[in-house]
N, C-alpha and C positions, 0 to 999 in steps of 0.2 A: 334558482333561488331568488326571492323578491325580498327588497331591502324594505322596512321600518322604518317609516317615517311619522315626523312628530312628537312631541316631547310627552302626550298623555300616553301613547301606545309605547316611546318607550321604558315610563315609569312600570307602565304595567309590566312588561318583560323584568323588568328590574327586582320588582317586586315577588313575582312570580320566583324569578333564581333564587332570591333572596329565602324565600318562606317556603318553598315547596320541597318535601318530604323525600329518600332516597326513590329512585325511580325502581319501577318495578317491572319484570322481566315478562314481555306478553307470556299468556298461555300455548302451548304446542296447540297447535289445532293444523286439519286437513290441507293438503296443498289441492291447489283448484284443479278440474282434471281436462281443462283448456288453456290454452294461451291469448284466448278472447277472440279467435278470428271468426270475424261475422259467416267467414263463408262456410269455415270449420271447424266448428264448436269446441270440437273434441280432440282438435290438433294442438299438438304441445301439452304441456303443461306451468302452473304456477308453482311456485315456493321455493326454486331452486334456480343456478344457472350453470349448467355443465361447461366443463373446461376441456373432459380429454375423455373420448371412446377409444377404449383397447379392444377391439374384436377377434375371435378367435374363432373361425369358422371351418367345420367340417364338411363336404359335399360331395356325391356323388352322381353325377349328372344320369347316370343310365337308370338308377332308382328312386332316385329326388331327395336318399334320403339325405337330410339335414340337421348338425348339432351344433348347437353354440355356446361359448361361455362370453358375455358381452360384461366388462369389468367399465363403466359409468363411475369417473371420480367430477364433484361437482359441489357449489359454493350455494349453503341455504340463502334464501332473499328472506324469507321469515319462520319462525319459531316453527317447526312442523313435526306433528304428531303421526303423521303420515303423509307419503308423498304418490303420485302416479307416474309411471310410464309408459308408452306408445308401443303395443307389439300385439299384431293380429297372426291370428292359428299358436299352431305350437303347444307344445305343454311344458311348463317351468317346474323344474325339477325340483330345485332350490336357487334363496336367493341369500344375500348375508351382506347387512352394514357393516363396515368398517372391520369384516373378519366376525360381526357375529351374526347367526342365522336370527332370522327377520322371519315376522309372517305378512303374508302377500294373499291377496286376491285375486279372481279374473274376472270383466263386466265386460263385454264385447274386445273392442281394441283399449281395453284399459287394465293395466296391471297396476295394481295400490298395493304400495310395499308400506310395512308398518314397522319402523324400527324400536328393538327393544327402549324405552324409555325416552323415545323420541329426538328431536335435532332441534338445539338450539338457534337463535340467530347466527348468520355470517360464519358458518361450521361449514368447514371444507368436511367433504365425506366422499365413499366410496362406496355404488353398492356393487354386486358381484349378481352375475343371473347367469343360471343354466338352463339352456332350452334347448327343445328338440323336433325333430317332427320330419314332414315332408314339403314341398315347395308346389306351387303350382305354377299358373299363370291369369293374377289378379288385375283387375279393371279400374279405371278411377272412377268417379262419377261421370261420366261423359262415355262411358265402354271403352276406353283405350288402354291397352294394356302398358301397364307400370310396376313401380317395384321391384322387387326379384321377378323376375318373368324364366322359367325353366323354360329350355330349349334343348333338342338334341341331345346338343356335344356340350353343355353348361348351361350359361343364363345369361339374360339380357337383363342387367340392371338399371334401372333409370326410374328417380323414385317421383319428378314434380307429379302434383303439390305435394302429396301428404302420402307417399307409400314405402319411405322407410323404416315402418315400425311394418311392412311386410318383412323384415329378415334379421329386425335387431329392436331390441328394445331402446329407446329413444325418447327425448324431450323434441317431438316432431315437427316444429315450426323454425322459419326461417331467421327470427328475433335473435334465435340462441343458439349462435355460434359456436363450434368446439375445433381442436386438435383432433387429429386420428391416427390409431395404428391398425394394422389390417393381420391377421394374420390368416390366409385363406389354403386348405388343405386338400387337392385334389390329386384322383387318379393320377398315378406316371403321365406323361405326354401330354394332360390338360396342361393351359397356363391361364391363371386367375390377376388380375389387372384392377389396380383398384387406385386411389386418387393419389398425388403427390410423387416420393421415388421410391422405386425398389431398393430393398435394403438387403435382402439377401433372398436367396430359393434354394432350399434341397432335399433331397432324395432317399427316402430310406423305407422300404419292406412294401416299394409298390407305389408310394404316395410322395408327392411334390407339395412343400409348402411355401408359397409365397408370402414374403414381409415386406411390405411399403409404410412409410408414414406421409402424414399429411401434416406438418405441423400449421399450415396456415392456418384462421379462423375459416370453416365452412358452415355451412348449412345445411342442414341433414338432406334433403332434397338434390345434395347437388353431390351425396355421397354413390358410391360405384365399387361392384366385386364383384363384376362380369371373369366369366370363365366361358372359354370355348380354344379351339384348334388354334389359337393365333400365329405369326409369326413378330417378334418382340424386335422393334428397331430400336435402338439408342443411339443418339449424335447430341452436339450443341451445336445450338440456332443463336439466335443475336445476342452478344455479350455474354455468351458463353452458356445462355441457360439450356440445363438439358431436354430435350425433348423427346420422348419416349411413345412409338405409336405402336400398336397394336391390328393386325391387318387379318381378318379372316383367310386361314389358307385356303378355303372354298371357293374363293370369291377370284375372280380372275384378274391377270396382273395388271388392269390397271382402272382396281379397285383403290390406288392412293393416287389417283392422277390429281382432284381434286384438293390434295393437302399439297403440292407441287411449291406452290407459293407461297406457305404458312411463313415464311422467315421474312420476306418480304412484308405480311400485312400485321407482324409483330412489330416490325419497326414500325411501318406507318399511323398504326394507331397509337403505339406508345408518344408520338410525336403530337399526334390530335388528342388525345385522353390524358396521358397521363404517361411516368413509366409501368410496365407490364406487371399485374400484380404478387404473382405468385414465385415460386423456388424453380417450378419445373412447367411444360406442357406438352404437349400431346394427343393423341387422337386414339380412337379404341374402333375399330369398321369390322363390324359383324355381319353376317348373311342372313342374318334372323328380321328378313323383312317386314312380317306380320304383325310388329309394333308398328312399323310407315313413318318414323320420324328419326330426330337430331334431339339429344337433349344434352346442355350444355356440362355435365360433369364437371365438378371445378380442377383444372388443370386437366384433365383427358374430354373432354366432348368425346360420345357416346354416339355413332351413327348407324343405323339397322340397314345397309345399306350403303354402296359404293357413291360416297357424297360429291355435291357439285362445287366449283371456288366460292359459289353465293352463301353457300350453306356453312362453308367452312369460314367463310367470314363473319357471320352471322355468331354463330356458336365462339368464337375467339372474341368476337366483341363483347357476349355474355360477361368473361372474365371481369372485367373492366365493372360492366352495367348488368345485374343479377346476381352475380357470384360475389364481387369484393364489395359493391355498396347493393343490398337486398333491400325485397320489397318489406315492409315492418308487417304489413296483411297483405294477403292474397288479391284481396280488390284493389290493390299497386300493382297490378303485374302488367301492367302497359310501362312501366319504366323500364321494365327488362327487355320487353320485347316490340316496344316502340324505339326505343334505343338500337337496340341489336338491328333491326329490320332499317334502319336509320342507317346504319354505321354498314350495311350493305350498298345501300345507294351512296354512301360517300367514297367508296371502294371504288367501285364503277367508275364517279365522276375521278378520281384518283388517276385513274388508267385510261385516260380520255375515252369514256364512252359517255352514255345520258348524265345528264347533270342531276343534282338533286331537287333542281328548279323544274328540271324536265319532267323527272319524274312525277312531282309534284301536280305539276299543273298537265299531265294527262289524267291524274286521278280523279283532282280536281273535278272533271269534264265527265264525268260518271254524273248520272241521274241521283236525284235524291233517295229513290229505289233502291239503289245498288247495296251490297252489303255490307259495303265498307263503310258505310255509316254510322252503322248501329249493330250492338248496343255502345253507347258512350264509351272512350277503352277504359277512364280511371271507375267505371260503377260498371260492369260487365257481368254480375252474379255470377254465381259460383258455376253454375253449367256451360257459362261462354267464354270461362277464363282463356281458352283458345279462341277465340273466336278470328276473324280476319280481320275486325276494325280495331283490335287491340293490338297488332303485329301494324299493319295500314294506314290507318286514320293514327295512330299512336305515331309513325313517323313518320307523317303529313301535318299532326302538331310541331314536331320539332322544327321542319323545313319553315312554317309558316311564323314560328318563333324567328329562323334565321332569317326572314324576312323583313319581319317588324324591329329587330334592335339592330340588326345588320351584321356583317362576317366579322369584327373585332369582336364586339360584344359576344356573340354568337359562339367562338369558340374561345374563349374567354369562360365561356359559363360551363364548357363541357370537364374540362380536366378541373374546374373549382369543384364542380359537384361531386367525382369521384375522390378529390382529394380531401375534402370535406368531410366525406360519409365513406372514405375506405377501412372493410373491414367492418362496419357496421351497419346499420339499418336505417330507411328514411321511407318519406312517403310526398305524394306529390306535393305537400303544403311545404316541405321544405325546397322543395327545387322551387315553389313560385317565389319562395322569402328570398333562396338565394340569385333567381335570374332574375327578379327585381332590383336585389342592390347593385349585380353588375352592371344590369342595362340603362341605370337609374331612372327608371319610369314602372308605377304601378301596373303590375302583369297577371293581377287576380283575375280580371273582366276577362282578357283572352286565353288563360287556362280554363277560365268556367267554360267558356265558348267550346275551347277544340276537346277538351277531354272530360269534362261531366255533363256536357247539354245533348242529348240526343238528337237526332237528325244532322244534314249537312249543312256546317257554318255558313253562313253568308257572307256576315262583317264580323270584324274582331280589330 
């Protein structure tokens, strides 16, 4: 909010209270059927900001088939005559505001729900959607397989960026955070794992249903209702939070050597970051290696494959940087993973191995050729949002930041920014405003440098 100054602008305001007419209530009109993100148009949506998905999911891993009733209660941002949300395949059955049925659309991954007589401003509502269908094994733009991914014995869920509205209807951008409840229904002997704690599982005419919630704020991308063969550990780790892992029984036993040391690098990042942000965490290790990656699932990290200590460090730092403070767009996702990739070489240096200076300056010593230079990590377009120099060059920025203001300032700036922006969204302009005021010296010239100039820095 910008303060009024002056004594003619503030006659006018004066004037204006004074004489001007009762106000009048906009008209309902369309909500927009993006959340503005350059990279992906059609990710998210406007007019609304979800509070709490209750999902209720049926599945069948040997036939794919698939049914949902996804109950979306959520708070209008403006007057809406009609709203959209995020859900690709499937067929909707029925949907219904507030308990009354609604007519709905379908235009690619876009469902445009039309409420009888539309939704005023700042109106909490709810709508209710029934869908059906079967599951595959969908691609992001880059060919890697995300979202619901059907596999064998269940599914391998992991939705970055945008492949949550593969298995539930959704406001699918990172911006708009909600609550969640899970309720996921599978064959006897499946077990379905999904963010947050188990709150109950039982058994009746064949079929197992599992209930977790997630009440932290997440980001749909970072939701999970993986199902396969697990075996389900529960214990508490530091100060008591539970930790809940999930271990492919396929997978041989020392497929959790890896998460060995999670209680350890809990404390020590809660020491350098911040306290730990969520209720619970844990880990989910499937056999389903034909994804080839980690994706951080907020409180369980999601790994296709029996993970290494780097990796499990990686994905817990997420928590911290991607999960609890999110990119606001997609072309921020060097914060996630310039961080994370950061908070791996601090590990190291933790445990007396390479330093993070070491690190640093072997990269450094790469040719300008090499690929960690390019693309830029904060402008990476939407095809590179993996790329290496967003993971690399992203925490080759950070190290070379802890060089210019030095190790007080340095980590000084790391648990500000998390505690700053936890729970919400930011983008590199806030981390320069805020490691400027720490470091006290202007830090726009050397963020232009390491994370929006293409090629390898020289001076900064």
């Amino acid at each position: 909010m910008q303060l009024l100054r002056g004594a003619v602008v503030l006659a006018t305001v004066a004037a204006t209270v004074f004489t001007a007419g009762p106000a009048q209530a906009a008209a309902p009109r369309p909500g927009a059927p993006g959340a503005g993100d350059e990279y992906f148009p059609l990710a998210g949506n406007g007019g609304y900001d979800v509070r709490h998905y209750e999902l209720d999911i049926r599945y069948d891993p040997a036939t794919r088939a698939f049914s949902g009733v996804a109950e979306v209660t959520a708070r209008t941002t403006a007057a809406l005559s009609s709203f959209n949300l995020d859900l690709r395949g499937f067929t909707v059955r029925a949907v219904t505001v507030d308990g009354r049925a609604a007519a709905f659309t379908r235009d690619g991954q876009e469902l445009t729900v039309a409420p009888r007589g539309g939704l005023g401003r700042d109106r909490l509502f709810k709508v209710v959607v029934r869908y059906d269908g079967s599951t595959g094994r969908p691609v992001d733009n880059t060919g890697a397989l995300y979202g619901w991914v059907s596999t064998p014995d269940g599914s391998f869920v992991a939705n970055e960026p945008e492949g949550a509205s593969t298995w539930y209807p959704v406001n699918d951008h990172p911006t708009d955070k909600a609550g969640y409840d899970f309720r996921i229904t599978v064959p006897e002997g499946k077990v379905a794992v999904c963010n947050g704690e188990l709150v109950a599982n039982r058994t009746s005419n064949g079929w197992t249903t599992w209930v977790w919630r997630a009440n932290d704020p997440m980001a749909s991308y970072l939701s999970t209702a993986s199902i396969g063969d697990y075996d389900l550990r529960k214990r508490r780790g530091p100060k008591g939070l539970p930790i809940i892992d999930a271990i492919d029984r396929d997978l041989p036993e020392t497929a959790d050597d890896g998460l060995a040391r999670t209680d350890e690098m809990i404390t020590y990042f809660g020491k350098v970051f911040g306290p730990y942000p969520f209720s619970s965490y844990g880990a989910i290790v499937d056999d389903d290696e034909d994804a080839g990656y980690a994706l951080e699932t907020q409180t369980r990290p999601i790994y296709s494959g029996a993970p290494d200590e780097s990796t499990v460090a990686h994905e817990l730092a997420h928590q911290w940087f991607g999960n609890s403070v999110s990119p606001n767009a997609w072309s921020e996702i060097w914060l996630n993973e310039g961080f994370a990739t950061y908070a791996e070489w601090l590990w190291e240096e933790h445990n007396g191995g390479k330093s993070a200076a070491d690190q640093f300056a072997e990269l450094y010593a790469r040719p300008e050729s090499s690929t960690i230079w390019n693309p830029p990590p904060a402008a990476p377009g939407a095809e590179n949002l993996f790329a290496g120099s967003v993971y690399i060059r992203g925490a080759m920025a950070l190290q070379a930041l802890r060089a210019k203001v030095g190790d007080a300032k340095f980590f000084a700036i790391l648990p500000a920014w998390y505690a700053r922006y936890r729970d919400r969204d930011a983008d590199t302009q806030d981390l320069v405003v805020l490691s400027s005021a720490i470091a006290r010296q202007d830090l726009r010239a050397f963020f232009r440098t390491w994370v929006y100039t293409p090629g390898k820095p020289t001076t900064w």
